[in-house]
Every structure is written in structure tokens, then in C-alpha cells.
FILOVO-170016 format. One record per residue (C-alpha): residue in three letters; x, y, z. Coordinates in steps of 0.1 Angstrom, whole numbers, padded with zeros to 4 digits, always signed. Layout:
<torvexs>
AlaXYZ ...
</torvexs>
This chain:
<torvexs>
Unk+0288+0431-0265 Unk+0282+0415-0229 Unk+0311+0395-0226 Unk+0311+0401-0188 Unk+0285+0375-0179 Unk+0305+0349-0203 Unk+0321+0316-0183 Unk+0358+0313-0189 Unk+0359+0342-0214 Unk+0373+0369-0195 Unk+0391+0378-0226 Unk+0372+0369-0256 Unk+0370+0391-0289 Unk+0339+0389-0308 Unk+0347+0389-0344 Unk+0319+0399-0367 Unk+0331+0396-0404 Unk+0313+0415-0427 Unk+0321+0387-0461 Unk+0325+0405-0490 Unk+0315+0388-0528 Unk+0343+0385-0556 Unk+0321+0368-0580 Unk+0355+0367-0604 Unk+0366+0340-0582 Unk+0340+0315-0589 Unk+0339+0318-0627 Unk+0373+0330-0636 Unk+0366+0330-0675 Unk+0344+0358-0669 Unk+0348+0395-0658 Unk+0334+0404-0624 Unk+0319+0438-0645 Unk+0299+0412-0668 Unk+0286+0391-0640 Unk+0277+0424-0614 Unk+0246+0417-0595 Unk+0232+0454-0591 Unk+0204+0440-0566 Unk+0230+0424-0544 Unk+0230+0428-0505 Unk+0262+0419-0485 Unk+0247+0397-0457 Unk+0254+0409-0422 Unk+0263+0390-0389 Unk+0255+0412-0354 Unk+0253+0403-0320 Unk+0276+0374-0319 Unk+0282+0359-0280 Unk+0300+0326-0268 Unk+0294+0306-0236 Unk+0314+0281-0223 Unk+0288+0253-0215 Unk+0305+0220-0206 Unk+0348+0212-0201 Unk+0350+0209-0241 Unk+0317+0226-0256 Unk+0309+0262-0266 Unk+0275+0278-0275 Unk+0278+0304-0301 Unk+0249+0329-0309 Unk+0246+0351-0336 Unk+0221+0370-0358 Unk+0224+0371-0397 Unk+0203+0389-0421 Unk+0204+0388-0459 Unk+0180+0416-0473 Unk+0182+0397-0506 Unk+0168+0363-0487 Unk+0192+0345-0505 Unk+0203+0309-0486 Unk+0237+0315-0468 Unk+0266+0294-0458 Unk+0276+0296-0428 Unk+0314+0291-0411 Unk+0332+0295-0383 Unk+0367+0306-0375 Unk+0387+0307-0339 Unk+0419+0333-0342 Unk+0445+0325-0312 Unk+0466+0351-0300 Unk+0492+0349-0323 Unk+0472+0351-0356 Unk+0469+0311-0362 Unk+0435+0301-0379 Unk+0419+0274-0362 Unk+0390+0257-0380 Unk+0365+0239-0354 Unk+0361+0202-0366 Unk+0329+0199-0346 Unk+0302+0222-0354 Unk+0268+0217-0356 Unk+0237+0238-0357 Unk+0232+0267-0380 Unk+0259+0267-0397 Unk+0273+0251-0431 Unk+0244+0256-0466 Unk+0213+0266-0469 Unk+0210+0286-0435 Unk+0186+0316-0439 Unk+0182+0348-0426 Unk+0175+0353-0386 Unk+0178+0357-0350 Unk+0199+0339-0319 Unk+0211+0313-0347 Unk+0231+0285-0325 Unk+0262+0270-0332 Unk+0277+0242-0314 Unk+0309+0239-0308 Unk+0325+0207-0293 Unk+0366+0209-0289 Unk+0387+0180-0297 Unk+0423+0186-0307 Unk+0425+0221-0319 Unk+0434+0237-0288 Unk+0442+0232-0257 Unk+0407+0237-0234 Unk+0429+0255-0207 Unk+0443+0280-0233 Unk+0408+0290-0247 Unk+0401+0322-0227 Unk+0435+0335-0234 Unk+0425+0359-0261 Unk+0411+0338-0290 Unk+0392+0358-0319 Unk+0356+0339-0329 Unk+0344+0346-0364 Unk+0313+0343-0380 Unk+0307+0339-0416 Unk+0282+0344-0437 Unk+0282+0341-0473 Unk+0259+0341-0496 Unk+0277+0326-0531 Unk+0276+0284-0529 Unk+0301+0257-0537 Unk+0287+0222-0537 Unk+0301+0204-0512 Unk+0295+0166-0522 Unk+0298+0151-0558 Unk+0289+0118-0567 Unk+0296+0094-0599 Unk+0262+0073-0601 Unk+0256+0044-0622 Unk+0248+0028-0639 Unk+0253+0059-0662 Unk+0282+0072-0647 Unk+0268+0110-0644 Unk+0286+0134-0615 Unk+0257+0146-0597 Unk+0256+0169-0570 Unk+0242+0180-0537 Unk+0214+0207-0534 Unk+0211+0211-0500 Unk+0176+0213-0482 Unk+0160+0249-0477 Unk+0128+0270-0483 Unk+0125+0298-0512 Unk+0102+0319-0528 Unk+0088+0303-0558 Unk+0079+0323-0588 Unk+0076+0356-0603 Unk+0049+0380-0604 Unk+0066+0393-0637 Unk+0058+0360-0655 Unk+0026+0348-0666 Unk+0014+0309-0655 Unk+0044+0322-0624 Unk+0019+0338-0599 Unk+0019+0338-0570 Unk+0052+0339-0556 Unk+0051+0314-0528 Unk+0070+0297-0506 Unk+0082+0261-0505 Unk+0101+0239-0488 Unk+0124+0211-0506 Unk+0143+0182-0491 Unk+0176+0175-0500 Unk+0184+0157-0533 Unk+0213+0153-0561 Unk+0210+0168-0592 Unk+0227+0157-0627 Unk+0258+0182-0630 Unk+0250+0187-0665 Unk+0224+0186-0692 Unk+0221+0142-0697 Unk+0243+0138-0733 Unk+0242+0121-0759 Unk+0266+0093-0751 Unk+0245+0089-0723 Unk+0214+0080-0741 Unk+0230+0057-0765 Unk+0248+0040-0738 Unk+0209+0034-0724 Unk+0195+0024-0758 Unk+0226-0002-0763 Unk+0230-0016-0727 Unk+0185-0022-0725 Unk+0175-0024-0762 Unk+0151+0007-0757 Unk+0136+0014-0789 Unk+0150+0048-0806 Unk+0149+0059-0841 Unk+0153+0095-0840 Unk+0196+0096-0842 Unk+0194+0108-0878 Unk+0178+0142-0864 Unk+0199+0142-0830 Unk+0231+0143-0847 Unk+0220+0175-0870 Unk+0218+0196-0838 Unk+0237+0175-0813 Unk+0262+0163-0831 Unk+0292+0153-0804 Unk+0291+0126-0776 Unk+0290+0155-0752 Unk+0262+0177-0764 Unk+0226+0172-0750 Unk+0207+0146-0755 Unk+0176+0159-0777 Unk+0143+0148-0797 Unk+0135+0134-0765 Unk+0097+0128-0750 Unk+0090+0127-0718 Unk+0085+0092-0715 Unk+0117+0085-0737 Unk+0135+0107-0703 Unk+0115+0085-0680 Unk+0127+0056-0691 Unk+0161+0065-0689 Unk+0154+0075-0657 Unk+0138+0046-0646 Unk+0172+0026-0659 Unk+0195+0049-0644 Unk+0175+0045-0608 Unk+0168+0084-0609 Unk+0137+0103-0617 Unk+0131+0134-0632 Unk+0131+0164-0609 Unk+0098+0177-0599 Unk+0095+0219-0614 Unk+0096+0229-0573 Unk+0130+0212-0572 Unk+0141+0223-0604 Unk+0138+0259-0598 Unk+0147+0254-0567 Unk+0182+0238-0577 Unk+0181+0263-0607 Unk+0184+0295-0587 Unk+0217+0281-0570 Unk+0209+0294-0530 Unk+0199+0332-0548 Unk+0167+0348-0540 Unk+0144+0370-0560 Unk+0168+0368-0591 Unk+0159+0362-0627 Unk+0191+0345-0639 Unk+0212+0314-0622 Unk+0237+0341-0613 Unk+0220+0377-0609 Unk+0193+0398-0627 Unk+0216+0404-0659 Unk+0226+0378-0684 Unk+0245+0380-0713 Unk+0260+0350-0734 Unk+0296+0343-0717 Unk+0268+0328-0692 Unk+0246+0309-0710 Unk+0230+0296-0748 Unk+0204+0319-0755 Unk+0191+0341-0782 Unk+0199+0376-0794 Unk+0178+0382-0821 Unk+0196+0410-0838 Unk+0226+0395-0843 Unk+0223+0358-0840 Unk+0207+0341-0867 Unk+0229+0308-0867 Unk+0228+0300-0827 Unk+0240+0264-0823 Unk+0231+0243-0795 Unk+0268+0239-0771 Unk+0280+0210-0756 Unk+0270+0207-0721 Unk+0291+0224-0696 Unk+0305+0249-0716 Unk+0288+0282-0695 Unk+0297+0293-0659 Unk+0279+0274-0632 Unk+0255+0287-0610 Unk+0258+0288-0569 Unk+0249+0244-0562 Unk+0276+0237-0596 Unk+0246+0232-0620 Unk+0257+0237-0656 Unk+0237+0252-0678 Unk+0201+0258-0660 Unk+0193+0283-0686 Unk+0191+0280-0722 Unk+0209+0254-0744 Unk+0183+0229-0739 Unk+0148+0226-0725 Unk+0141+0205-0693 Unk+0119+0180-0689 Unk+0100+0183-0653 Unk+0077+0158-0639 Unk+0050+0178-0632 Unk+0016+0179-0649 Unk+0017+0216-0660 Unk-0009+0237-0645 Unk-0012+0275-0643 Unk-0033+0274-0613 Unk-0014+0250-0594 Unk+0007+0277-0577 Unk-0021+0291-0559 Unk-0034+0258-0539 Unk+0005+0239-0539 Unk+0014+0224-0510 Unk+0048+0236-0487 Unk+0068+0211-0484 Unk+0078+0191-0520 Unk+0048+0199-0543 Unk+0044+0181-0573 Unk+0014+0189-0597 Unk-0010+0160-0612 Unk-0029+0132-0603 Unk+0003+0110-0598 Unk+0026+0104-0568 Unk+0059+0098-0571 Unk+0061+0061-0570 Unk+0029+0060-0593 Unk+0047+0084-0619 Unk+0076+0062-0618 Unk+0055+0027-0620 Unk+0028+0040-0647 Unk+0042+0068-0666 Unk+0038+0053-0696 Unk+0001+0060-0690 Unk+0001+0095-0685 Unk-0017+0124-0713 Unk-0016+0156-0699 Unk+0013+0182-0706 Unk+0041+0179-0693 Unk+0062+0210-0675 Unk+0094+0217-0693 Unk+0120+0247-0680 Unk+0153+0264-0687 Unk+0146+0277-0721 Unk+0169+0272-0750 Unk+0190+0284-0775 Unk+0163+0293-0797 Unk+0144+0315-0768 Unk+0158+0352-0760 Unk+0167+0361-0725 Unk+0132+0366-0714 Unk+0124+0329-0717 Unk+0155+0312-0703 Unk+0147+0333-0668 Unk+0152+0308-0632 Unk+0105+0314-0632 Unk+0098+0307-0665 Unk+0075+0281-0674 Unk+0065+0260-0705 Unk+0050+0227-0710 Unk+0045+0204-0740 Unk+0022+0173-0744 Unk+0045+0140-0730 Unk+0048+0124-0768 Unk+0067+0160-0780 Unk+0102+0159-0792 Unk+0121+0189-0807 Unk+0157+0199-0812 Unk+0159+0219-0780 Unk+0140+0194-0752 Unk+0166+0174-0735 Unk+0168+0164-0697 Unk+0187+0157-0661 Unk+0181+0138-0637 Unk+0182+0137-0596 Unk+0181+0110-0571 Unk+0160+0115-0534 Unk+0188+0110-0505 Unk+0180+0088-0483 Unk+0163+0095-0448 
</torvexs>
């Protein structure tokens, strides 16, 4: 490293951190052996330089690559001379989520009060950190039906699978921000939504069979009866892009929330040899993925917005597809008009591991209830 031609940082140590993953951390009720990703790629920070550009402002460069693609999250730590972590309060730029893989990725740094400015050249340690397992950073309570929802950051990914059929081609999108329902929307959910408007529901007979707590997902569900629950809760259904989007939790090129393995500490699903009497689980009851999404595969089907189409992947736009005839606001205004299949994802407790994959895709006409199709929600952040 250069650190010759560096203002004011005669003496400045370039830290690069190579971030190691202890996946046992983030779901501590199950063994790091069960929940090895054999495909996973540390990521990598190189050529890290700081320049002193104003009295209180520092311009970081760096370089990260992530040979998985996988979305990153990005910190920064200043070491002083005698070992005391400083974290900057001021940083903008790439870092913090959903920062991908590249070249002379900027950092700004403006100093306030953790320092002294005339101290800063005095042998301080900068490091860069780049990891690749997410933590949302923002949840929210949002009524009226008092669901924790939380953030999915903005970002691009690779959409699809070219192991899947109706999944090809892989291509990529690009999704704004948004909050997602935590979990699966429950059953006390619903019927606090049928009592507080009156909507008309007769199905609770059958619900309670398969669903038979307050806290278990809300099932026998059409599309429509999701819509208007949406459309009383002030949310909307997520479009598919945005579902497996929020479903792959920041990892790329995966088949599971967590990895390419599964087994079921991690989530509802199927094993046909020895699991005849699978019940549905109450929601929240598996590991979640990288954004703090419960339960993205199996337990329950997922109503999407989307009119399902196996050719739409070829001809969908970049940025925040959604397939049909409908916009968003028209969706939202007429849905009670619409015919065509609906997409649903996820998979369920009836479907082995093959079906409850992050790419899989299914659809169902938008009158079809069963006792694994349920739903969640998300809300559009404001610009």
C-alpha cells in the first residue's frame, strides 16, 4: 500500500479484515455442522487507502469481492494506538446492506466527536468489513394489524434457477426497498380483520383442523380473501421478484434461505420416508434467514401478486417487475376483477425439499383455497 502520497497519514495502518462466518451465532438452536454451506466463499477486502480530504473528513477506498455474489454489509472500524475501538458515527457511501461486489468502493468519513482531528495521524488502525450473513436493521409494529415487519434493504440479484422448470432464465433484477411481514400472517390476524370490517368468511371450521392456535398461519385463503386483508391492513401482497428477493435473505445462487442443504431443524417440509403425519407449525418456529424472515420455505404457501407466467422471465423488466395486465395501484383498486392464476411460492409442509427451494414456482387460480396457502404482507417505503 501507497500510504506515502496520503495527507496527514504519515503513520496510518491499513487494516484489511478477512470476516470469517460462525453461522452458530445467528441461529443458536442449531449446530453450525447442520447449517454448513459447502458452496460458501469468505468475501475479501484488498486495496484499502485513506485520504484526508477536508479538517474533519476522510475518503476511504477499498475493493471487495464475494465469489458467491451474495449482498454484503459493510462496516467500518478506526483502532487508536492503544487498542480502543472507535466506531465512526458518520459514514456514508458504500458501506452498511446490500453492498455488492467491486472496485474503488467509497466510504465517507466525516469526524465529529470520536477523536481528536489533531490525533488522527498518530498511528490509528482503519478496518474494513465485509460480511456477507445479514441482520435486519429496522423493525416496525404496523397497524392496524399490529404485525412486526422488517426491512429488506434495496439491491440487485440473480433471479431464478436453471435447475427449475417455469425458473429460466436466471436474470437479473433490481428491487427497491420495502418491509416485509416477519412472519407467515396468523390466524388471529385474520379474525381480527373479519371482526373489526365484517369481511365475509366461512371457512373457520376447516382452518382450525390444520391451524388450530391463534399463532399458526392463516390458511384456506384465496387470493382475493389476502387482498383484502391487505387492502385493510394498508399493505399489499409482495410482488414474486420481491419475494424471492426477500426470500434468499442477501445470499446468492443458493437453493435454501440459508445455504444449499436443508434439513427440518430449518424449516416445515416433507420427508417422505418417514413422515406421514407432518403438521403445519406455528409461525416462527424455524431459524430465520439473513433479512429475519421466518419461515420463507415450507409450512405454508405464499400468495404473490403476480399473474403467473412461465415465459415472463425472459422479457421482465430490471427494475421491480411484476407480471400481468395490472399495475400496482390497478391490482390494489380492481383485484376483485382479476381471473388468471395467481403465483404462489415457499412450498409447504406437504412438498419435499425440492419444492420449498428460494426459485421455485407454483401458481393456483385466485378463487383456490387449500390447507397449506396462507400469506404476508409488505409495505413500499416511501421515496
Amino acid at each position: 500500500f501507497d500510504l506515502i502520497n496520503m495527507p496527514f497519514y504519515n503513520n496510518l495502518v491499513i487494516h484489511i479484515l478477512r470476516h470469517c462466518l460462525f453461522l452458530i451465532l445467528l441461529c443458536p438452536i442449531v449446530s453450525q455442522s447442520e447449517l454448513i454451506d459447502p458452496e460458501n466463499q469468505i468475501p475479501r477486502v484488498s486495496n484499502v487507502t485513506a485520504k484526508q480530504i477536508g479538517l474533519n473528513e476522510v475518503s476511504v477506498s477499498y475493493t471487495v469481492m464475494d465469489q458467491n455474489g451474495d449482498q454484503l454489509t459493510i462496516s467500518m472500524i478506526v483502532i487508536t494506538k492503544d487498542g480502543k475501538q472507535v466506531f465512526p458515527k458518520q459514514l456514508s457511501g458504500d458501506v452498511g446492506l446490500a453492498v455488492m461486489s467491486g472496485k474503488q468502493k467509497k466510504i465517507l468519513w466525516t469526524i465529529t466527536d470520536e477523536i481528536p482531528l489533531y490525533h488522527f495521524s498518530d498511528g490509528y488502525v482503519v478496518e474494513i468489513v465485509a460480511d456477507d450473513q445479514h441482520q435486519p436493521t429496522t423493525k416496525i409494529h404496523w397497524q392496524p394489524d399490529d404485525a412486526e415487519m422488517v426491512l429488506v434493504p434495496a439491491g440487485t440479484f440473480l433471479m431464478g434457477s436453471e435447475e427449475m422448470q417455469h425458473a429460466q432464465p436466471i436474470h437479473k433484477v433490481e428491487i427497491s426497498a420495502f418491509y416485509m411481514d416477519t412472519y407467515e400472517v396468523t390466524v388471529g390476524q385474520y379474525r381480527r380483520f373479519t371482526d373489526f370490517t365484517g369481511y365475509e368468511y366461512n371457512d373457520w371450521a376447516e382452518v382450525a383442523k390444520f391451524s388450530p392456535t391463534e399463532e399458526h398461519p392463516m390458511i384456506f385463503v384465496t387470493w382475493y380473501d389476502a387482498m383484502a386483508y391487505c387492502v385493510w391492513a394498508k399493505k399489499r401482497l409482495p410482488t414474486e421478484a420481491e419475494w424471492e428477493y426477500a426470500a434468499r435473505g442477501g445470499l446468492a445462487k443458493r437453493s435454501y434461505p440459508w445455504g444449499t442443504i436443508i434439513n427440518q431443524q430449518q424449516a416445515n417440509y416433507a420427508d417422505f420416508d418417514n413422515d406421514d403425519n407432518r403438521l403445519l407449525q406455528s409461525v416462527g418456529n424455524f431459524p430465520a434467514n439473513g433479512y429475519g424472515l421466518h419461515d420463507t420455505a415450507g409450512n405454508v404457501f405464499e400468495w404473490c401478486l403476480d399473474a403467473f407466467d412461465d415465459k415472463f422471465y425472459k422479457n421482465s423488466r430490471l427494475k421491480d417487475p411484476l407480471a400481468g395486465e395490472l399495475s400496482l395501484a390497478e391490482l390494489k383498486k380492481n383485484f376483485g376483477t382479476v381471473l388468471s392464476g395467481r403465483v404462489l411460492r415457499g412450498g409447504s409442509y406437504h412438498y419435499s425439499a425440492e419444492y420449498v427451494r428460494v426459485d421455485y414456482r407454483d401458481y393456483a387460480n385466485p378463487d383456490h383455497r387449500f390447507d397449506a396457502g396462507g400469506f404476508r404482507c409488505v409495505v413500499n417505503i416511501p421515496k
